[in-house]
C-alpha positions as CSV (number, residue, x, y, z in Angstrom):
1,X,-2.7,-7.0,-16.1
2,X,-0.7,-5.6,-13.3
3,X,3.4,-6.0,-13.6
4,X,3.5,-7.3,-10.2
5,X,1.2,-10.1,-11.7
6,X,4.3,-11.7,-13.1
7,X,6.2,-12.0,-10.4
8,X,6.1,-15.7,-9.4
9,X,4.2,-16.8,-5.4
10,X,2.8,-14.2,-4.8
11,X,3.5,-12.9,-1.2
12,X,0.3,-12.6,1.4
13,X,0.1,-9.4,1.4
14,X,-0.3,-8.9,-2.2
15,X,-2.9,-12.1,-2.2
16,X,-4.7,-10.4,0.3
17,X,-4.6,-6.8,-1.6
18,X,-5.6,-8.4,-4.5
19,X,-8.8,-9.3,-3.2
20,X,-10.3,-6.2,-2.8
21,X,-11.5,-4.7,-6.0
22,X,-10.1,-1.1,-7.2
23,X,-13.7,-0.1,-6.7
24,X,-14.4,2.3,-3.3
25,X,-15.8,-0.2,-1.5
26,X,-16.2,1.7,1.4
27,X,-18.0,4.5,-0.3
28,X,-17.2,8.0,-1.5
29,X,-15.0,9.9,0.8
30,X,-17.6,13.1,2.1
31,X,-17.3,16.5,4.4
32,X,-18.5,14.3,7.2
33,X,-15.2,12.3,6.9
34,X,-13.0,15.1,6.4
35,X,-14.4,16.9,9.6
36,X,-14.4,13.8,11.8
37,X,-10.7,13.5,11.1
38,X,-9.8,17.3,11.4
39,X,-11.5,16.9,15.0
40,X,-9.4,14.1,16.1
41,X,-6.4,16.0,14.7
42,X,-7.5,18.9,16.9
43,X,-8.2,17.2,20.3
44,X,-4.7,15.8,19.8
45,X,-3.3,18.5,19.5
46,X,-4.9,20.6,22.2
47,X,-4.4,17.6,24.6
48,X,-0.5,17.8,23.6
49,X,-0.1,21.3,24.3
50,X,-2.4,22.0,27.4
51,X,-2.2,18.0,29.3
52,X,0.7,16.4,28.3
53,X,3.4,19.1,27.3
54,X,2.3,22.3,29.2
55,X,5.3,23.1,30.9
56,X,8.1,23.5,28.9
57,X,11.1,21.0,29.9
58,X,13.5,18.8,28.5
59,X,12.7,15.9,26.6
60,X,14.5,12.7,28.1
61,X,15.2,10.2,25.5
62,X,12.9,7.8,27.6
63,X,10.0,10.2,27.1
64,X,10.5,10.9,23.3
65,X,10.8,7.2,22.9
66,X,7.4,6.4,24.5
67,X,5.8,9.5,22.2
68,X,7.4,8.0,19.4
69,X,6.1,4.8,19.9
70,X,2.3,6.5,20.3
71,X,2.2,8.4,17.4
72,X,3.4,5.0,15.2
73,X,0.9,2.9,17.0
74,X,-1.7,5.3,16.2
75,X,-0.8,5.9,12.3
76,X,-1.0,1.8,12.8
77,X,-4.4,1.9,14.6
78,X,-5.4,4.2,11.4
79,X,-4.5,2.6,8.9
80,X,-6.1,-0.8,10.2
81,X,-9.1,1.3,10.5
82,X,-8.8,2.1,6.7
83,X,-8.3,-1.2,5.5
84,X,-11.7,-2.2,7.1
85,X,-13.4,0.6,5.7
86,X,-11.8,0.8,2.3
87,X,-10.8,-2.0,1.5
88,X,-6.8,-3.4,1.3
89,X,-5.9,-1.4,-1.4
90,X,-6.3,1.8,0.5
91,X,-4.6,0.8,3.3
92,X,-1.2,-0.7,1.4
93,X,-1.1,3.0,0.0
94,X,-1.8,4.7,3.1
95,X,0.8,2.7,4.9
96,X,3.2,3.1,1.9
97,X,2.7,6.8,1.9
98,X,3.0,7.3,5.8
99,X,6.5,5.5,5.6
100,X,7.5,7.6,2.7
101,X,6.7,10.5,4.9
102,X,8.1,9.4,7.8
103,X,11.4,8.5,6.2
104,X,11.5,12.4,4.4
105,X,11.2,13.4,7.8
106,X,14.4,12.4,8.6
107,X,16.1,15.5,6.5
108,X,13.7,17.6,8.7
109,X,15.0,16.3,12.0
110,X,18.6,17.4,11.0
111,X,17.2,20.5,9.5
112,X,15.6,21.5,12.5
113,X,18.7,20.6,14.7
114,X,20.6,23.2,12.7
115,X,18.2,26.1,12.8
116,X,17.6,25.3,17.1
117,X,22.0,25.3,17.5
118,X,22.3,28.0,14.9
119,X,19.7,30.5,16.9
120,X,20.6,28.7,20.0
121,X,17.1,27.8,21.1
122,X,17.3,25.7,24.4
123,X,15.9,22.1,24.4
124,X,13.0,22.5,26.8
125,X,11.9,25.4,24.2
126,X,11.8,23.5,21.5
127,X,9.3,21.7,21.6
128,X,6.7,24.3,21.9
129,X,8.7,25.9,18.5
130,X,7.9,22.2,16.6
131,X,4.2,22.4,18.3
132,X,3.1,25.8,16.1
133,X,5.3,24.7,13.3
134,X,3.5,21.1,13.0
135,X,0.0,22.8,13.5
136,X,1.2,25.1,10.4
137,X,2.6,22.5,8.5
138,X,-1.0,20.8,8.6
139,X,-2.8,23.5,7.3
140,X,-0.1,23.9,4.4
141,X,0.1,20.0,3.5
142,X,-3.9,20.4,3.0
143,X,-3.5,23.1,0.6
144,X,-0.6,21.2,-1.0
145,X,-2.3,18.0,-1.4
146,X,-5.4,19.5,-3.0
147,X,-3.8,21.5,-5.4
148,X,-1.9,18.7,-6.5
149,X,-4.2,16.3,-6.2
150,X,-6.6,18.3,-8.5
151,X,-3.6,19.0,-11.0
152,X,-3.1,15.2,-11.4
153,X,-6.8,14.7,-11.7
154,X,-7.5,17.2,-14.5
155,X,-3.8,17.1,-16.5
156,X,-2.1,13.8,-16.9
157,X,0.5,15.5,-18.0
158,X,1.8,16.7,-14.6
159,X,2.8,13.6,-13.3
160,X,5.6,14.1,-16.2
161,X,6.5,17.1,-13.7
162,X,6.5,15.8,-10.6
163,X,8.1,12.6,-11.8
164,X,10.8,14.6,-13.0
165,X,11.3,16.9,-10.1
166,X,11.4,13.7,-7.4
167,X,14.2,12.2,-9.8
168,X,16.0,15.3,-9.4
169,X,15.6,16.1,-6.0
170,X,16.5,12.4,-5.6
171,X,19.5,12.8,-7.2
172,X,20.8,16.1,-5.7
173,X,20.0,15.0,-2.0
174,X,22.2,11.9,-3.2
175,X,25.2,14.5,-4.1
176,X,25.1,15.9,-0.5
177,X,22.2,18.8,-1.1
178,X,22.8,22.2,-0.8
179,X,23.9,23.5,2.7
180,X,21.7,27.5,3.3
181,X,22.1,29.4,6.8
182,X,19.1,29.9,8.6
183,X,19.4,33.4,9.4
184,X,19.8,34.1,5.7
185,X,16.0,34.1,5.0
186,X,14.0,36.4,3.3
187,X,10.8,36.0,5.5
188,X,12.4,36.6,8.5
189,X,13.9,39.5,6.9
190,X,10.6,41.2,5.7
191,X,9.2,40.7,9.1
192,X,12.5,42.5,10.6
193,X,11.3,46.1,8.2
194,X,7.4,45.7,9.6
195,X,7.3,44.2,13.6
196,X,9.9,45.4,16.0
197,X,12.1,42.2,17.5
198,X,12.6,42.9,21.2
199,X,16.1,41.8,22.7
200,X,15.1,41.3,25.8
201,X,14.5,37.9,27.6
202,X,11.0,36.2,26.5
203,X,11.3,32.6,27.5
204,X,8.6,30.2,25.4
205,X,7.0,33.3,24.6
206,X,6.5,34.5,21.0
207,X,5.3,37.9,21.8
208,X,5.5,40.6,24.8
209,X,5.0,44.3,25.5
210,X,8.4,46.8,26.1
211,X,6.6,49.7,27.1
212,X,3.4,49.6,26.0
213,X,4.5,48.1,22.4
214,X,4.2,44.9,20.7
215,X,7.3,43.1,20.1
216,X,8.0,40.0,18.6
217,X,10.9,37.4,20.3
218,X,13.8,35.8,18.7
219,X,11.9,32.5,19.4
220,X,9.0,33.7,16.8
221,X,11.7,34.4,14.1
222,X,12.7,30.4,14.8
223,X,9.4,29.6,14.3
224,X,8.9,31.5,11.2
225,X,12.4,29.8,10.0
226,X,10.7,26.2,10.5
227,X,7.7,27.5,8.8
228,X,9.2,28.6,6.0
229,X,11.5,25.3,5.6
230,X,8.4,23.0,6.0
231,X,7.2,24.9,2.6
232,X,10.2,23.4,1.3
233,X,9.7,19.7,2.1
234,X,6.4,20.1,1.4
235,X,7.4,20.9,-2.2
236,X,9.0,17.3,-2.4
237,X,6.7,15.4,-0.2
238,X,3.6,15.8,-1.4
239,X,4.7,14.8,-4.9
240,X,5.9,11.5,-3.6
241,X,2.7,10.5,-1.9
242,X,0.7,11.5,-4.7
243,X,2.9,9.1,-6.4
244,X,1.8,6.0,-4.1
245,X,-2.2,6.6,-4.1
246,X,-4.5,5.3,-6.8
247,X,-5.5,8.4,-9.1
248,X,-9.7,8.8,-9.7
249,X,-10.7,6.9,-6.6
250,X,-12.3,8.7,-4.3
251,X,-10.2,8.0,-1.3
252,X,-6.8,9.5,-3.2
253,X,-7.0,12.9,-1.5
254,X,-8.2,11.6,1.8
255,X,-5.4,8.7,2.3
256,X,-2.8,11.2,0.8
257,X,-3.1,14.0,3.6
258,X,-3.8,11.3,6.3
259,X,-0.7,9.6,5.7
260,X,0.8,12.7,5.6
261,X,-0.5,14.4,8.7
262,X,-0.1,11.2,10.8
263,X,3.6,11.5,10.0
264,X,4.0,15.4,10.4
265,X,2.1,14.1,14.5
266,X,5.3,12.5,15.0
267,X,7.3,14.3,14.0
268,X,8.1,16.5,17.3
269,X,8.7,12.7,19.6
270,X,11.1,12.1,16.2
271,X,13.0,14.7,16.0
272,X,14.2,14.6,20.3
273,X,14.9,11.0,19.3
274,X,17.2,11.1,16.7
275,X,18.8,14.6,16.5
276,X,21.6,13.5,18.8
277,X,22.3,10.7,16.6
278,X,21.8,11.6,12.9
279,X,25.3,11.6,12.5
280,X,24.9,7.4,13.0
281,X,22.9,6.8,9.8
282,X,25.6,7.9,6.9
283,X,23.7,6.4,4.1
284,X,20.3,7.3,5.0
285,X,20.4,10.8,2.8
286,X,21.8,7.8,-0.3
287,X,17.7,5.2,1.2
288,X,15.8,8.5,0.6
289,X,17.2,10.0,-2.9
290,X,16.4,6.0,-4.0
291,X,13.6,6.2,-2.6
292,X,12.4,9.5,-4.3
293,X,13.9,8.7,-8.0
294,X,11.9,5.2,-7.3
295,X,8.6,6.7,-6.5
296,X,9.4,9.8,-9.4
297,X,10.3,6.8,-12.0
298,X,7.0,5.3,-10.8
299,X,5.3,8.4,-11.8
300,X,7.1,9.1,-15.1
301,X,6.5,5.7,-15.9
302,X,2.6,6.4,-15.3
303,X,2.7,9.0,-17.4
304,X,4.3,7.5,-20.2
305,X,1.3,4.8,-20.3
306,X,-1.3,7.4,-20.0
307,X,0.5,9.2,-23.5
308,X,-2.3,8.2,-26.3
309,X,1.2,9.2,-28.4
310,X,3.4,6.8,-26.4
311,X,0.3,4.3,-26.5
312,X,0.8,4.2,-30.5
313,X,4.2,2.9,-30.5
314,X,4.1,-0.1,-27.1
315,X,0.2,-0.8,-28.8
316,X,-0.9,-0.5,-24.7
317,X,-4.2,0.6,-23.6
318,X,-3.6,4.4,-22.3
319,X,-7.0,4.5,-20.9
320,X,-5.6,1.1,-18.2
321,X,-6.9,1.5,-14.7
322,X,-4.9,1.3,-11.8
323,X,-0.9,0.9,-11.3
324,X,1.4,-0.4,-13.3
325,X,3.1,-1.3,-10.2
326,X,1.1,-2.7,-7.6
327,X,1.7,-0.5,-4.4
328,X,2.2,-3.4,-2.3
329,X,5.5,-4.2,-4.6
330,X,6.2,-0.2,-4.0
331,X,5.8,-0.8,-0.2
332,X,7.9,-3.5,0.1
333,X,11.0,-1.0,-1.9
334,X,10.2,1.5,-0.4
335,X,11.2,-0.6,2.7
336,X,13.8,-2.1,1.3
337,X,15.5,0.9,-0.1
338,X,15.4,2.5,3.8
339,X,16.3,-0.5,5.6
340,X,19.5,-1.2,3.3
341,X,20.3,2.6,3.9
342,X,20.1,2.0,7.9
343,X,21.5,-1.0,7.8
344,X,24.7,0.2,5.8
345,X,25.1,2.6,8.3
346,X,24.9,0.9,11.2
347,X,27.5,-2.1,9.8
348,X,29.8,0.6,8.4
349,X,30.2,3.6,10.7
350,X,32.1,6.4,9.8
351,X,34.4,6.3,12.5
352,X,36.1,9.7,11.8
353,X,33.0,11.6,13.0
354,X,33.0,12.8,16.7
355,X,29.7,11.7,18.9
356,X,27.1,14.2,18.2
357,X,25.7,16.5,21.2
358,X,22.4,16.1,20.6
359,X,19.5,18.5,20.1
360,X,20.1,20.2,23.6
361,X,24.0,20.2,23.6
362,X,26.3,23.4,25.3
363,X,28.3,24.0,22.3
364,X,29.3,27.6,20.1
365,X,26.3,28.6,18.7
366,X,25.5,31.9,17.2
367,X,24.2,33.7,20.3
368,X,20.8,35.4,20.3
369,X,19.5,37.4,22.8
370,X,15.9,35.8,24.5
371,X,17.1,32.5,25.1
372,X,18.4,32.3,28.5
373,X,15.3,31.1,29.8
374,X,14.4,34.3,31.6
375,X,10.6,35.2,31.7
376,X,9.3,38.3,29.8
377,X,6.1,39.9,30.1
378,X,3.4,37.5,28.2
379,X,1.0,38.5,25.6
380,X,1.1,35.5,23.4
């Protein structure tokens, strides 16, 4: 028996979960799947960069809005399409797992809004920056959900890890973080000692030739920056969806990086949204450490019940399928936990805070040279 089993009426959405069995009803998860999905991820992203964005200009709030909006819709249109091939299960978890994601996200927004003003990247520029750095961050949540996803697979006992290291992360992003600068970075240093940096004006470019030598921009060293952060949040993210997808089913690897990819998409449309006005949600940072101690609690808690020496003691079955909280219950907190947070924020402002500028504002930043928008010789 399920926990959420004991909760009295239950709600439609766990009624209509329930029906499905914790089976694969749509069948094992093959190559064929995978590819079909890494091709639609593709011709998204080449339409992005070549139809829709090819020019670099500035965002208006109107436009990142609408793309906003799109991206959502289509994680939406997804996840339907899930719960018609795989059953309701699958879809509760993919849908709980894509709103985990998207509300991590959040941190990277302001992240990223402090790496663009501290290099002083200008707004139209940006978005090409975020482009690369998604299409990276793709590659290295793939990697990241695989390894973990065969780590939980083949030793229980990592979940014990994980659990803990959600709880804690939960905890310190609770406390305020830690505050780094983002031209304090070792890769950007290393590739300082082994590619010359050119000073001159490069545009959107990454690359150009001074005098018959390859030079890298500023603007690459910002990309390398977001890069390097991303390895960070994918350090806690990945965790916390493996913490929201059933373990053994044949789906769990498949839902966890489509969630997650689906959120990194919008990302970009997110981030021109809500930079200028991060400094509106005040309690957000206090919705997402709940919600990571509740999803690593979750997975210490599944640990615990998998513990043949734990087992002996509560006289439970360790070898129980399935959660011992049903992930339409986690959906519904995880909601809960984010929508307090926003809410909080919006009744109580902090009033003391001057209006942010926004992702494209004119004030001090540290000055780099390549930025002024001036066009430099093209090689990549």
């Amino acid at each position: 028996m399920y926990a959420w089993s004991l909760l009295p009426t239950p709600l439609p959405l766990l009624a209509a979960a329930d029906v499905v069995a914790a089976t694969d009803p749509g069948g094992p998860i093959t190559i064929v799947h995978w590819l079909a999905f890494a091709a639609m991820v593709a011709i998204l992203l080449s339409l992005d960069l070549t139809v829709f964005h090819k020019k670099s200009h500035d965002p208006s709030l109107r436009e990142s809005a609408f793309w906003t909006c799109f991206w959502s819709a289509l994680a939406l249109c997804f996840n339907a399409l899930v719960w018609w091939w795989l059953g309701g299960r699958a879809a509760i978890e993919f849908l709980t797992g894509y709103l985990v994601e998207w509300s991590l996200s959040m941190d990277n927004v302001f992240v990223f809004a402090v790496v663009f003003g501290y290099f002083g990247v200008p707004l139209k520029y940006q978005y090409r920056v975020l482009f690369w750095g998604i299409l990276g961050a793709v590659l290295m949540r793939l990697t990241f959900v695989l390894l973990g996803a065969e780590l939980v697979e083949r030793y229980k006992w990592i979940l014990w890890v994980f659990g803990g290291f959600l709880v804690y992360t939960g905890i310190k992003l609770a406390w305020g973080g830690e505050q780094h600068d983002p031209g304090d970075n070792a890769l950007i240093r290393t590739v300082r000692r082994f590619i010359p940096v050119s000073t001159q004006p490069a545009g959107d470019r990454f690359f150009i030739r001074e005098n018959g030598r390859l030079f890298a921009t500023p603007l690459f060293l910002v990309l390398l920056v977001v890069e390097s952060t991303d390895v960070l949040f994918a350090v806690d993210s990945v965790p916390a969806i493996l913490g929201v997808v059933t373990p053994g089913t044949s789906y769990m690897r498949f839902i966890a990086f489509t969630s997650n990819v689906f959120a990194i998409l919008g990302l970009r449309a997110l981030y021109f949204l809500l930079a200028g006005v991060m400094d509106l949600f005040r309690f957000l940072n206090y919705g997402l450490a709940a919600v990571l101690i509740f999803v690593g609690g979750k997975m210490i808690a599944e640990a615990a019940r998998h513990s043949e020496w734990l087992a002996g003691f509560g006289g439970w079955d360790p070898h129980g399928k399935g959660h011992l909280i049903h992930p339409a219950v986690s959906l519904l907190v995880i909601v809960g936990l984010i929508g307090a947070s926003v809410a909080a924020s919006l009744l109580y402002p902090d009033r003391s805070r001057p209006e942010s500028a926004g992702p494209g504002h004119d004030g001090p930043v540290h000055e780099r040279p390549g930025h002024d928008g001036g066009q430099g010789s093209a090689t990549g």
